[in-house]
Each structure stands twice: as structure tokens, then as C-alpha cells.
PASEBA-1860 file (N, C-alpha, C; in nm, 3 decimals):
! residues 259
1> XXXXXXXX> 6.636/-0.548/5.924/6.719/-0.669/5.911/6.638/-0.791/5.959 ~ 6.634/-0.871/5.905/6.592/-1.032/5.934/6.667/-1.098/6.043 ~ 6.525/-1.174/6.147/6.618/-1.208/6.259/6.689/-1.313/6.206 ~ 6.748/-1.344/6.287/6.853/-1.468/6.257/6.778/-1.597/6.376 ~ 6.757/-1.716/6.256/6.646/-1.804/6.337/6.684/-1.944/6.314 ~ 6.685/-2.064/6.388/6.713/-2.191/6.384/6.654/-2.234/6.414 ~ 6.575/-2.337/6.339/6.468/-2.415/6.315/6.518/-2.607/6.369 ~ 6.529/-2.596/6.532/6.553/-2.699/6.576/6.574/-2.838/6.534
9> XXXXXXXX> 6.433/-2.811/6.462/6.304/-2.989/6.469/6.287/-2.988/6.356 ~ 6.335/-3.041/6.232/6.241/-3.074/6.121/6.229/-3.166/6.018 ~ 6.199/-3.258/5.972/6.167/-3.368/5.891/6.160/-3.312/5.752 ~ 6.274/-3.278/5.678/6.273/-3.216/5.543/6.294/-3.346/5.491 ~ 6.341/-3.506/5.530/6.395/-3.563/5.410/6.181/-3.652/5.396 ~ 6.099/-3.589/5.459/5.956/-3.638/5.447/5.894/-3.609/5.269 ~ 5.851/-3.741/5.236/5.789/-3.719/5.094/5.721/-3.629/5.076 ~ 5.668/-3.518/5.192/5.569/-3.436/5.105/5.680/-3.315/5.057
17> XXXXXXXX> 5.791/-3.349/5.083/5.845/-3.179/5.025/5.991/-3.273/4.941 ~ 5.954/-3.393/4.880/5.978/-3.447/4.784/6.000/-3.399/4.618 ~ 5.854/-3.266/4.558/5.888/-3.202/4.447/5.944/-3.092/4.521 ~ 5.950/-3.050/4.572/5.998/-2.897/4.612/6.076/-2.848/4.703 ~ 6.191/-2.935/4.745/6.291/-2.928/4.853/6.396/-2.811/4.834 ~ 6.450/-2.812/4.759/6.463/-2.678/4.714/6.455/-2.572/4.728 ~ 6.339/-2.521/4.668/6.269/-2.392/4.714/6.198/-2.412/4.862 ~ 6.163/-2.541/4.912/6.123/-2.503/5.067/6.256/-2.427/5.131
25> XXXXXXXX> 6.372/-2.435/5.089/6.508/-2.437/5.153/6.508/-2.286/5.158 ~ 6.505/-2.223/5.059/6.519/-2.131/4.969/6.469/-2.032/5.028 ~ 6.311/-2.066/5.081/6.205/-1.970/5.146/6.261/-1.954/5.280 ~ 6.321/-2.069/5.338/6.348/-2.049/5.473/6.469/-1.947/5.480 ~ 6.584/-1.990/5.405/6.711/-1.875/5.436/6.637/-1.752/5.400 ~ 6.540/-1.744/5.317/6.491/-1.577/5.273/6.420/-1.525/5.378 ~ 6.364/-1.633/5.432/6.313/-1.555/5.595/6.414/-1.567/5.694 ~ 6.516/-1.559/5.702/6.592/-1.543/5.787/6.676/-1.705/5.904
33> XXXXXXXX> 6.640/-1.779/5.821/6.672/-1.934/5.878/6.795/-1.976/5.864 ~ 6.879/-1.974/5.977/7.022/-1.948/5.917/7.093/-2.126/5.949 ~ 6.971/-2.216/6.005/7.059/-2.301/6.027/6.898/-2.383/6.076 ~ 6.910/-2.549/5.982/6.772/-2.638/6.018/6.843/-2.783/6.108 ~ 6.788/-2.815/6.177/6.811/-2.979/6.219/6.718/-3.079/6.189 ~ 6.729/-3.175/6.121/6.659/-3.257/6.052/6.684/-3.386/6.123 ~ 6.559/-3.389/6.201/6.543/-3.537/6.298/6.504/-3.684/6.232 ~ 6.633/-3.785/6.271/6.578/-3.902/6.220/6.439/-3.988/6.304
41> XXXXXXXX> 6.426/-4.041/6.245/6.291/-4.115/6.281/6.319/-4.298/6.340 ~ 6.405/-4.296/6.212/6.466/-4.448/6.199/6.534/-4.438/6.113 ~ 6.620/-4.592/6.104/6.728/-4.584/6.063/6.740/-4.521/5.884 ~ 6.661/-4.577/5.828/6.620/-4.462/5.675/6.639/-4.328/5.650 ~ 6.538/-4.272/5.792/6.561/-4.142/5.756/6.676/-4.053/5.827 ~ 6.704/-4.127/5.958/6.818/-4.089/6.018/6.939/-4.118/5.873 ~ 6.938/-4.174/5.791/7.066/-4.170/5.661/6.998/-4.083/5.554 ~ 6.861/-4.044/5.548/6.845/-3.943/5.450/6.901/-3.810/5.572
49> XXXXXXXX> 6.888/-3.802/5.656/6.881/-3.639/5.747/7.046/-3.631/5.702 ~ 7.160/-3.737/5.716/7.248/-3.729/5.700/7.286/-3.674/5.559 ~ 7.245/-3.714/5.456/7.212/-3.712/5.297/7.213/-3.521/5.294 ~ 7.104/-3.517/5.367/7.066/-3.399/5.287/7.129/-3.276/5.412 ~ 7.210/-3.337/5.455/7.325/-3.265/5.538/7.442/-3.222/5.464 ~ 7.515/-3.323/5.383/7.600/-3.317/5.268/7.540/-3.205/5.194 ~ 7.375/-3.225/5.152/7.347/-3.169/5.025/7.312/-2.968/5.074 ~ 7.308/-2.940/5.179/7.283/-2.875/5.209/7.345/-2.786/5.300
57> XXXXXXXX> 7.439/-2.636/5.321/7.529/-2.586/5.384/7.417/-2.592/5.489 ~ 7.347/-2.523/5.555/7.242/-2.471/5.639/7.134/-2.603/5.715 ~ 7.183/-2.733/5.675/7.126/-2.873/5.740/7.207/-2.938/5.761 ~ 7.183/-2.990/5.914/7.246/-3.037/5.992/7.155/-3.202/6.013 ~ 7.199/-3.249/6.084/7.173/-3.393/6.088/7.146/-3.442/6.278 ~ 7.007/-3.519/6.273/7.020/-3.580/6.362/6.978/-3.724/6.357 ~ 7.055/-3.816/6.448/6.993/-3.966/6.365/6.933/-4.067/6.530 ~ 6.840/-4.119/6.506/6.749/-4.212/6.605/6.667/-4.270/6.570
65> XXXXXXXX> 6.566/-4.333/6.659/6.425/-4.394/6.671/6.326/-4.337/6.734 ~ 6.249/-4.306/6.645/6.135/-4.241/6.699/6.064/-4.357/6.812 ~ 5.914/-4.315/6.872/5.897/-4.422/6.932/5.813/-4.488/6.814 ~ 5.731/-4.437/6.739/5.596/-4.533/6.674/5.735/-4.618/6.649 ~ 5.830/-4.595/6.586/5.925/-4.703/6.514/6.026/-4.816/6.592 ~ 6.002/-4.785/6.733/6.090/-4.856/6.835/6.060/-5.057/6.828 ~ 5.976/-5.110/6.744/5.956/-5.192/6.729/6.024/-5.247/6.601 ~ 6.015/-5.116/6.546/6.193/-5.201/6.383/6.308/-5.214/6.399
73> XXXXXXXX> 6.345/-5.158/6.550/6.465/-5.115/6.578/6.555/-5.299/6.581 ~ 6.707/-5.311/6.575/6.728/-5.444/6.560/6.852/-5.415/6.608 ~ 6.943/-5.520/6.634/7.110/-5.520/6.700/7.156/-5.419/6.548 ~ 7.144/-5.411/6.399/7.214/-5.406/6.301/7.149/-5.255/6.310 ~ 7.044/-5.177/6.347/6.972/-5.067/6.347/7.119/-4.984/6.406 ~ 7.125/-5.041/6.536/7.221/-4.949/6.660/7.351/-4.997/6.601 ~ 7.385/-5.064/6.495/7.509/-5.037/6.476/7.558/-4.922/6.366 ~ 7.439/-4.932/6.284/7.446/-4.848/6.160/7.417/-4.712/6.198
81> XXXXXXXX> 7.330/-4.709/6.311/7.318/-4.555/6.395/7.420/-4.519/6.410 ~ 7.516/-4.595/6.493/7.626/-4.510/6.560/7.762/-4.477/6.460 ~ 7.725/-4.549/6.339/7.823/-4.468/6.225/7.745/-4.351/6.198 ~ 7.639/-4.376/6.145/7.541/-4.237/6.102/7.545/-4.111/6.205 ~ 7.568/-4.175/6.338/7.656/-4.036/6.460/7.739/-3.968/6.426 ~ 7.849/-4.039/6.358/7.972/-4.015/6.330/7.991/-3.908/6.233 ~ 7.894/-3.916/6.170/7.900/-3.822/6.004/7.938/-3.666/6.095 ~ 8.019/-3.595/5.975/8.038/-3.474/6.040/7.941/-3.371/6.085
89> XXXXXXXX> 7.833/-3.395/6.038/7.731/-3.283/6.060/7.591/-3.347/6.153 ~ 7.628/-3.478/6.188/7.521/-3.526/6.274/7.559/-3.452/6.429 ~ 7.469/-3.388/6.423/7.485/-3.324/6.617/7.411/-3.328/6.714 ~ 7.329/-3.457/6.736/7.250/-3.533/6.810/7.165/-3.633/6.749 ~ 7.131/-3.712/6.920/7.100/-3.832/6.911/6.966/-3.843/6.882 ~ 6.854/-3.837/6.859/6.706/-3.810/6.813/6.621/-3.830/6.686 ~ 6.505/-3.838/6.719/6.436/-3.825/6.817/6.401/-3.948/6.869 ~ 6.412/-3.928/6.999/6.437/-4.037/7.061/6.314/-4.025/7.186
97> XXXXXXXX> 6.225/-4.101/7.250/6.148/-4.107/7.368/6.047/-4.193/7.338 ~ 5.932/-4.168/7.394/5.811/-4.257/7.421/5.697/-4.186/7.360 ~ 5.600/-4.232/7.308/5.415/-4.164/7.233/5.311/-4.274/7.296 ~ 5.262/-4.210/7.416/5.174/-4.273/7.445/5.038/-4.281/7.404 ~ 4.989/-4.165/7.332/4.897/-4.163/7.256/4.914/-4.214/7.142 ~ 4.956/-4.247/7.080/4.947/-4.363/6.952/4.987/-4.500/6.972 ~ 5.090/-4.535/7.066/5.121/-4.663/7.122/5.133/-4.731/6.982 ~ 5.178/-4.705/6.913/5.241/-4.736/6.771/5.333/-4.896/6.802
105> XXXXXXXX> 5.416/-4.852/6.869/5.475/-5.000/6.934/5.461/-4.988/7.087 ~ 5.469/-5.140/7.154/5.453/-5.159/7.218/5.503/-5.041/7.384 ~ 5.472/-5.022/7.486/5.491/-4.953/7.571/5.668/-5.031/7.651 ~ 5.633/-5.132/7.614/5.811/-5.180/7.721/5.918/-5.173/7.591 ~ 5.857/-5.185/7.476/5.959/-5.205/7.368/5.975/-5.038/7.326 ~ 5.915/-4.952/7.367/5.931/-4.812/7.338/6.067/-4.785/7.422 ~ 6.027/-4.825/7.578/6.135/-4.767/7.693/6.216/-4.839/7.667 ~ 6.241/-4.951/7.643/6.405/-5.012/7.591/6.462/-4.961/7.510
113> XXXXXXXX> 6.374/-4.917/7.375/6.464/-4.847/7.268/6.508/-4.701/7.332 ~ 6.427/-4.619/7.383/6.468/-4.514/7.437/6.598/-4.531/7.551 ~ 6.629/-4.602/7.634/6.706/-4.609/7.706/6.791/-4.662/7.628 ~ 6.826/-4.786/7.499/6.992/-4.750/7.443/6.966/-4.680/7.351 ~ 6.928/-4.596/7.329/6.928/-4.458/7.260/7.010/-4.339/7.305 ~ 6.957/-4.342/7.489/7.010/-4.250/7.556/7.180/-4.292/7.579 ~ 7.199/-4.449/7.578/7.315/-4.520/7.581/7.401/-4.502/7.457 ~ 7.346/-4.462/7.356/7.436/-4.426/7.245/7.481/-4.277/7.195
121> XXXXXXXX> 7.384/-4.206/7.281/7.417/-4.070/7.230/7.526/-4.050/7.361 ~ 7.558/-4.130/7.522/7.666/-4.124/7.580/7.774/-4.159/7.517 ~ 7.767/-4.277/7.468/7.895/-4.343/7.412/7.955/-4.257/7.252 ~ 7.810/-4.180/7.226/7.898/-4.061/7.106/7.893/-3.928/7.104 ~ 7.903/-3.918/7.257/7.899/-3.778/7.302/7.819/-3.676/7.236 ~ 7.688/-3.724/7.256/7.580/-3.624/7.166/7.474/-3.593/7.249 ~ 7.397/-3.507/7.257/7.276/-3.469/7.288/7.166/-3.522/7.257 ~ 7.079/-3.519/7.297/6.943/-3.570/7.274/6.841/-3.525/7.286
129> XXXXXXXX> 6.746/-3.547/7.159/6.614/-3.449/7.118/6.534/-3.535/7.184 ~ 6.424/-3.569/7.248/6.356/-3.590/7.307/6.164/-3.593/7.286 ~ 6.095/-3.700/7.229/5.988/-3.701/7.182/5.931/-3.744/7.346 ~ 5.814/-3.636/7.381/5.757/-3.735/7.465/5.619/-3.656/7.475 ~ 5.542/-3.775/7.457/5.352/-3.727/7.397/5.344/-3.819/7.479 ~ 5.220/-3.778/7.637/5.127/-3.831/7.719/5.221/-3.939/7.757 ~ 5.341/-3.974/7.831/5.420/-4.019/7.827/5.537/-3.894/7.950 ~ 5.480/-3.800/8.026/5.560/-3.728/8.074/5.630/-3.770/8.213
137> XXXXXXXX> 5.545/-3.911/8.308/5.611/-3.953/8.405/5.708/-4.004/8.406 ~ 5.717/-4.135/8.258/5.791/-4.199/8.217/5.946/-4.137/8.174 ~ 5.902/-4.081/8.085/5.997/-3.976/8.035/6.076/-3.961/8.153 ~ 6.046/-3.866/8.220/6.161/-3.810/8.303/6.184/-3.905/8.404 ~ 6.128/-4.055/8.445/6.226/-4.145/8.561/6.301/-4.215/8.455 ~ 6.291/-4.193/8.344/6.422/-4.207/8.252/6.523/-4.182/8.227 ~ 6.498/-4.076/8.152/6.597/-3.941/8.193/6.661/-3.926/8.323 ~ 6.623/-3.933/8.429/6.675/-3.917/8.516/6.774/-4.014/8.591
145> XXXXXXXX> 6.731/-4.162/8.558/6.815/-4.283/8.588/6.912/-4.280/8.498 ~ 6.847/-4.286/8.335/6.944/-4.368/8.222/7.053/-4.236/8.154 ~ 6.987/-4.091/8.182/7.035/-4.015/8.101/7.117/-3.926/8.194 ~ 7.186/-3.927/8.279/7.265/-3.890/8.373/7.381/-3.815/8.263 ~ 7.396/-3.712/8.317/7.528/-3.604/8.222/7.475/-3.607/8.054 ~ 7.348/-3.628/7.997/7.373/-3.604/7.894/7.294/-3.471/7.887 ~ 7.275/-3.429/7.792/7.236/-3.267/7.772/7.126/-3.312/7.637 ~ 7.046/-3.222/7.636/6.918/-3.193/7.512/6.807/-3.112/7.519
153> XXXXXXXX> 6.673/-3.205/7.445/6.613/-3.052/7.413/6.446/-3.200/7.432 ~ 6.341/-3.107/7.549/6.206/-3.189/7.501/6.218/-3.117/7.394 ~ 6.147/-3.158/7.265/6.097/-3.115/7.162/5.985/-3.071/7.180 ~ 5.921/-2.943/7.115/5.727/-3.001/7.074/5.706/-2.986/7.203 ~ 5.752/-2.900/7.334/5.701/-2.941/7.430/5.565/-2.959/7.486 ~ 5.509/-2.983/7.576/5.368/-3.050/7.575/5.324/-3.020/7.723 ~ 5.404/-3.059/7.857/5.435/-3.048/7.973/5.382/-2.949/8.034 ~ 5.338/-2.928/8.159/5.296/-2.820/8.266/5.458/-2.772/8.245
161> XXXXXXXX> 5.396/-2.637/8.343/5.513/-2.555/8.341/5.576/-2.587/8.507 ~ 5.546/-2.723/8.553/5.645/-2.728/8.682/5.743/-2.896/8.597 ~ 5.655/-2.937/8.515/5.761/-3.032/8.422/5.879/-2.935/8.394 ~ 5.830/-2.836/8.285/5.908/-2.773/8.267/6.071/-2.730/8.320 ~ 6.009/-2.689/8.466/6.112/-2.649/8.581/6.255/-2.777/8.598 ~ 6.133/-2.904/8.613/6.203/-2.989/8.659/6.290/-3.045/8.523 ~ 6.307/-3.043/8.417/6.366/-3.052/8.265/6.449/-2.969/8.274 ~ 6.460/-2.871/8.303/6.552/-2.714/8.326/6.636/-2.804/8.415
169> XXXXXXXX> 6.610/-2.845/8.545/6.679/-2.809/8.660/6.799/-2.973/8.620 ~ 6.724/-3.077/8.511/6.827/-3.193/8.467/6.907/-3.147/8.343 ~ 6.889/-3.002/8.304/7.018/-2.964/8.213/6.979/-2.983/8.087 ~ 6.799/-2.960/8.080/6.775/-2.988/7.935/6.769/-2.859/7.911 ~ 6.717/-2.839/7.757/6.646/-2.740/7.689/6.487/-2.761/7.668 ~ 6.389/-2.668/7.643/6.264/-2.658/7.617/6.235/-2.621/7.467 ~ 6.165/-2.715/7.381/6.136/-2.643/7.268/5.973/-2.593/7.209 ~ 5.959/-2.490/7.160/5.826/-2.427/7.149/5.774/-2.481/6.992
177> XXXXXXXX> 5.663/-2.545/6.922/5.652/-2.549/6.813/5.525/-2.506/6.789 ~ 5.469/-2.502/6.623/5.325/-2.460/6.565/5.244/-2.473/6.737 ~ 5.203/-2.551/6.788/5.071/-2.556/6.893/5.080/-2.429/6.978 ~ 5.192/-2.368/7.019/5.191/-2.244/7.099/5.117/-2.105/7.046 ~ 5.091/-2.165/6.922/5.001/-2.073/6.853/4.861/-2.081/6.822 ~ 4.843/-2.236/6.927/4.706/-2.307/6.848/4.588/-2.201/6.994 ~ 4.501/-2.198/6.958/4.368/-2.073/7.029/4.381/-2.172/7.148 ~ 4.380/-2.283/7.163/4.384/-2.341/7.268/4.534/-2.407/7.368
185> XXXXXXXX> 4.589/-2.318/7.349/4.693/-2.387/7.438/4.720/-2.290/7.510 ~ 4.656/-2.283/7.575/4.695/-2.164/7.733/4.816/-2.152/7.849 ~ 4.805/-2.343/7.806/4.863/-2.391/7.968/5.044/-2.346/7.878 ~ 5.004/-2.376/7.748/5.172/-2.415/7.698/5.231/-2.256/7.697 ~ 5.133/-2.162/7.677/5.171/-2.026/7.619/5.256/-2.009/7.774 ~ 5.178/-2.042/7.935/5.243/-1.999/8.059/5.329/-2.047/8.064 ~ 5.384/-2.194/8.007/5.506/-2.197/7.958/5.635/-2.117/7.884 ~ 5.549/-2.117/7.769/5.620/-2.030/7.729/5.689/-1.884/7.763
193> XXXXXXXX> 5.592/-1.840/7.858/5.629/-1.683/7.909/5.746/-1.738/8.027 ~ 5.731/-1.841/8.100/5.822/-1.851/8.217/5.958/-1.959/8.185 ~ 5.967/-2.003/8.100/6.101/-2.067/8.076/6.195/-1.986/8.053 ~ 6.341/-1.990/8.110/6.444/-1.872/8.116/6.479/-1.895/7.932 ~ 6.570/-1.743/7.912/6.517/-1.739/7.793/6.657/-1.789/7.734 ~ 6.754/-1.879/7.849/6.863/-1.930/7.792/6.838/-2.067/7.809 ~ 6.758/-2.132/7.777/6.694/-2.282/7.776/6.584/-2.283/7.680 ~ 6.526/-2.167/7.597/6.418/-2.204/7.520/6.462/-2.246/7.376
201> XXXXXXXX> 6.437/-2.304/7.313/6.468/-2.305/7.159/6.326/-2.324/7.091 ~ 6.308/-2.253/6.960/6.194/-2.265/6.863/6.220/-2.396/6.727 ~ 6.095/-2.434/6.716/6.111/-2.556/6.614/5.960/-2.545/6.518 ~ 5.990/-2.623/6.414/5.865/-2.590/6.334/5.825/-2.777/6.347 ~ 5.885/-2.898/6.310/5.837/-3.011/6.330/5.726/-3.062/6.196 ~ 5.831/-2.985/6.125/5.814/-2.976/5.968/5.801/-3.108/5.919 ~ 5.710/-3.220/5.828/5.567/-3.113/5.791/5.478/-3.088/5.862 ~ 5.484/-3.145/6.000/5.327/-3.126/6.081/5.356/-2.985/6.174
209> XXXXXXXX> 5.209/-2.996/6.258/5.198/-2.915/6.332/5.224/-2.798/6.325 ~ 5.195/-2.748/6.161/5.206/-2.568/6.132/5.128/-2.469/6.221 ~ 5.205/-2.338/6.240/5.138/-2.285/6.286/5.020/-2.197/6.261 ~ 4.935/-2.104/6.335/4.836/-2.022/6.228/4.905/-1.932/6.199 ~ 4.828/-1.885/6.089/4.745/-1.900/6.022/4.783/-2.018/5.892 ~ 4.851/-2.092/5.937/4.926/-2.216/5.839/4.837/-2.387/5.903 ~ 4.786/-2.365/5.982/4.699/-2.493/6.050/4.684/-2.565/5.940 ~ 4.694/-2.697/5.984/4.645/-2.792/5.856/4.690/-2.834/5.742
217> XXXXXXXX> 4.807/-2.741/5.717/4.868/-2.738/5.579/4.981/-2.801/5.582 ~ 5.060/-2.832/5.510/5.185/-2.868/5.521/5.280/-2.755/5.607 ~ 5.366/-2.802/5.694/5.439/-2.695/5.704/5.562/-2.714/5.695 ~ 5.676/-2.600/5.713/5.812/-2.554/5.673/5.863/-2.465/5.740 ~ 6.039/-2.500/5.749/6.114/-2.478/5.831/6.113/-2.255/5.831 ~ 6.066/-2.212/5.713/6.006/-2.082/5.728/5.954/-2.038/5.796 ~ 5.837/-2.166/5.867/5.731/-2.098/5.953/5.749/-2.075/6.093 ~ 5.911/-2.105/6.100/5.954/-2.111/6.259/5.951/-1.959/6.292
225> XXXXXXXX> 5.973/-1.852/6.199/5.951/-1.704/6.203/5.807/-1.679/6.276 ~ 5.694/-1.779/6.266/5.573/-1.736/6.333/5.604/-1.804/6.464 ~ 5.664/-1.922/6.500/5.675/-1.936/6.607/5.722/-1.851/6.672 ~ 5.890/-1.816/6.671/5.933/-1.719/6.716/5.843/-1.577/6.760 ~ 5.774/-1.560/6.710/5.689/-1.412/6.660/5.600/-1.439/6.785 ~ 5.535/-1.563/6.774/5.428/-1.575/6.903/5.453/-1.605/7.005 ~ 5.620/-1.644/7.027/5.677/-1.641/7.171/5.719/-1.546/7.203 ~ 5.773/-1.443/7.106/5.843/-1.301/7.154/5.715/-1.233/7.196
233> XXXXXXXX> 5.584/-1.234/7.123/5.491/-1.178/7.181/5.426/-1.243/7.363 ~ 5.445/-1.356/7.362/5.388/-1.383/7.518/5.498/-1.318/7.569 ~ 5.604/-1.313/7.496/5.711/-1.279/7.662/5.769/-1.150/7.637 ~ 5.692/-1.095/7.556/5.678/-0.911/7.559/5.778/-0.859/7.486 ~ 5.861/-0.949/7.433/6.003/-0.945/7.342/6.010/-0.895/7.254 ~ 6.119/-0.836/7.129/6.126/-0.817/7.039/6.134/-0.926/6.959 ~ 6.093/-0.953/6.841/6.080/-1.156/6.773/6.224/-1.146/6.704 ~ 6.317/-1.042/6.703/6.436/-1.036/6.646/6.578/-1.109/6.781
241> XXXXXXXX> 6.510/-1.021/6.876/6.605/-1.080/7.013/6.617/-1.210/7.082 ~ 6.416/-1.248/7.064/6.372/-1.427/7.073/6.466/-1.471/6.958 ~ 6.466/-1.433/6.795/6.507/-1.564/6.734/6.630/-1.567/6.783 ~ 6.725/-1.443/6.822/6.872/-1.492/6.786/6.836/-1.541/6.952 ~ 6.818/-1.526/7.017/6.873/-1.575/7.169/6.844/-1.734/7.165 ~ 6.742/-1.794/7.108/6.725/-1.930/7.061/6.821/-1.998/6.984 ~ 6.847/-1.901/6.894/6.953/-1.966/6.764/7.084/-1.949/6.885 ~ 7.123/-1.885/6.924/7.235/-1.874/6.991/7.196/-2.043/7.078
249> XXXXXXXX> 7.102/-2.086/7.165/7.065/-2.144/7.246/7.077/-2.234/7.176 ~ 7.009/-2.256/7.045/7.054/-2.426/6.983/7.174/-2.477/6.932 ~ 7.263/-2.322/6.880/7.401/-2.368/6.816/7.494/-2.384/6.950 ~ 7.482/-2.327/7.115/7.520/-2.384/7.169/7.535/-2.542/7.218 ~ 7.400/-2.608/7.211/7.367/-2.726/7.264/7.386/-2.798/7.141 ~ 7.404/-2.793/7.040/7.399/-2.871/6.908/7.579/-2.874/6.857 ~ 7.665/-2.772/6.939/7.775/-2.713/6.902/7.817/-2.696/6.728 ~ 7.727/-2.603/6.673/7.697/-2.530/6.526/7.766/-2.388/6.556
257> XXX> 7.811/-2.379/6.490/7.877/-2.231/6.452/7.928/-2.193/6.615 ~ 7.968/-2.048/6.569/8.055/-1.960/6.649/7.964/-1.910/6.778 ~ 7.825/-1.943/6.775/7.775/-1.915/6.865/7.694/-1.723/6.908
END
């Protein structure tokens, strides 16, 4: 039997799977993908994630500002967000945080957008996905001031494994993507083995960051089966018991299905 797997993190409404959305869909329920979340970026694609929520039983919707984009953000952005909350199948606020390695927009205009970000997913009782690249101090005296009682997920995590702890201990979730598989990520794999296994969730972060033997290529919400596969292997697991205990773990925090 095929595990049963939820593919957190993924950017399906992205032009490269533009001819072939479809059958990317297609491949994923055939591997066992019983349920995708499709992160907005900005306000565009946060209304395509919504779009192809309608168009799709098995996609769900999340709508935000990324950071490269925290500099388009406008008073008319956060109003049209917080309808795009509203849609029935939007079930968090994201992706939402800071990229300090690209510094795409500015560093104070990043943390403002992120903090009413975190202010809108309170006011619409949602969760929050959480982008944060070289950017991990910041992040969490954020979180920790602005994001008081809300609940979510780092994405993509990146973090030592005493970040880790301290993300756990403010009521987040941890998510594992393609890099936990990359030859060089050691520090993330000790992560991976020590996060309790009712806080982990798997993501693919579709199209980037495939995993191997998929490096480089486009990737898809299918390939979250190798993630899964290479976390059940650090943590000695069966990859059938990792996916569902994850999928259980995201349709809790996302409140999707029966659980």
C-alpha cells in the first residue's frame, strides 16, 4: 500500500509546470500524495494558490508575502490578502518571513511586512508558514514578540538543531525539504533524526530544491515520497509511518481532513 503523504510547501501555480499541471497532479496522487499546500508569494500568486484550490480536490491554499517581494507589498496588497484568507480552502498565512541572503528587498521593509503578516494571520485565525534563510536571529525575536499564540511551520528548515528546540518549545512545526538529501547537509540530517516526530512535517518547495537523485531539475509535489524516504531512513523509520505521521501532523496544524 502507498503511504499516505502531504506535501506541505509547494508553488504549483509557478510557470514552469504551466504545460503540464495536470499530469504533475496526477503523478503525485499516484505516488501516494493525498493532500498539497500551495504557498503564496504575493498577492498574484497568493490568488492563483487560491485558483487552483477551486480547481483542484487535493490543493489547498495559502496566501502572503514572501520576503524578496516585501517591497510590492501596499495598504491595497493587505486588504485583498485578507479576503484571499477567507476563501474556503485557504489554511494559512504564508509564506511569510525574512531572506537574508538575497536581500531582494530591503532588510527593515522585509521585518515590517513580516510582522503585519503575522498581524493578519491573528486577526484570521490562521497559521503561519514561515520563510527564514540566514535570517535565524531575527526570525525568532519576531516570532517571539509579534507572533504570540499563533501556531505554524519553519519551512525548508535551515537552523541548528538547538533553533530547532527553541521553534518546538514556541508551538511551531519543523519542515524537512529536497536539501536533507543534499551529500552535504549533516548538520540538517541531526536535525532531522532529533525533532519529535509530532512536530515534523515533509515538503517538496516545488519547483526548487528537488531532491536526489532529482538535483537540479525541476521538481514536484511527487518527490516529497523521497523526502519522506530520507527522513524515515535517518530516524530508522518505516517511510510509510514518517509519511502518515507528518500528513497527520500537517492536516492537524492546517485543520484538513479528519486527521
Amino acid at each position: 500500500m502507498t503511504a499516505m503523504l502531504f506535501d506541505s510547501h509547494a508553488h504549483l501555480d509557478d510557470e514552469k509546470f504551466a504545460a503540464d499541471r495536470d499530469e504533475v497532479i496526477a503523478r503525485a496522487r499516484a505516488a501516494g500524495v493525498r493532500y498539497i499546500l500551495n504557498a503564496g508569494a504575493d498577492l498574484a500568486s497568493s490568488a492563483a494558490a487560491a485558483a487552483l484550490a477551486d480547481k483542484y480536490p487535493e490543493v489547498y491554499a495559502a496566501v502572503g508575502v514572501h520576503p524578496h517581494d516585501a517591497k510590492t507589498a501596499t495598504t491595497d496588497t493587505w486588504y485583498r490578502l485578507a479576503e484571499l484568507a477567507g476563501h474556503p480552502k485557504a489554511v494559512a498565512v504564508g509564506e511569510i518571513g525574512l531572506d537574508y541572503h538575497y536581500d531582494h528587498s530591503p532588510r527593515d521593509v522585509q521585518r515590517a511586512v513580516f510582522i503585519r503578516a503575522l498581524d493578519l494571520a491573528r486577526q484570521m485565525k490562521k497559521p503561519v508558514i514561515i520563510h527564514d534563510r540566514e535570517a535565524h536571529g531575527d526570525v525568532l525575536a519576531i516570532v517571539k514578540k509579534e507572533g504570540k499564540g499563533l501556531s505554524g511551520v519553519f519551512h525548508c528548515f535551515s537552523g541548528s538543531l538547538e533553533m530547532a528546540r527553541e521553534v518546538i518549545k514556541l508551538g511551531f512545526y519543523v519542515s524537512f525539504a529536497g536539501p536533507v538529501t543534499f551529500a552535504n547537509a549533516a548538520k540538517l540530517r541531526e536535525v532531522a533524526k532529533e525533532v519529535p516526530l509530532s512536530r515534523l512535517l515533509v515538503e517538496t518547495d516545488c519547483p526548487y530544491l528537488a531532491p536526489q537523485p532529482h538535483r537540479g531539475q525541476r521538481n514536484e509535489p511527487a518527490h516529497v515520497q523521497l523526502v519522506a524516504a530520507a527522513v524515515a531512513g535517518i530516524r530508522g523509520m518505516d517511510v510509510s509511518d514518517l509519511g502518515q505521521a507528518a500528513a497527520a501532523n500537517a492536516m492537524t496544524l492546517f485543520g484538513i481532513g479528519s486527521g
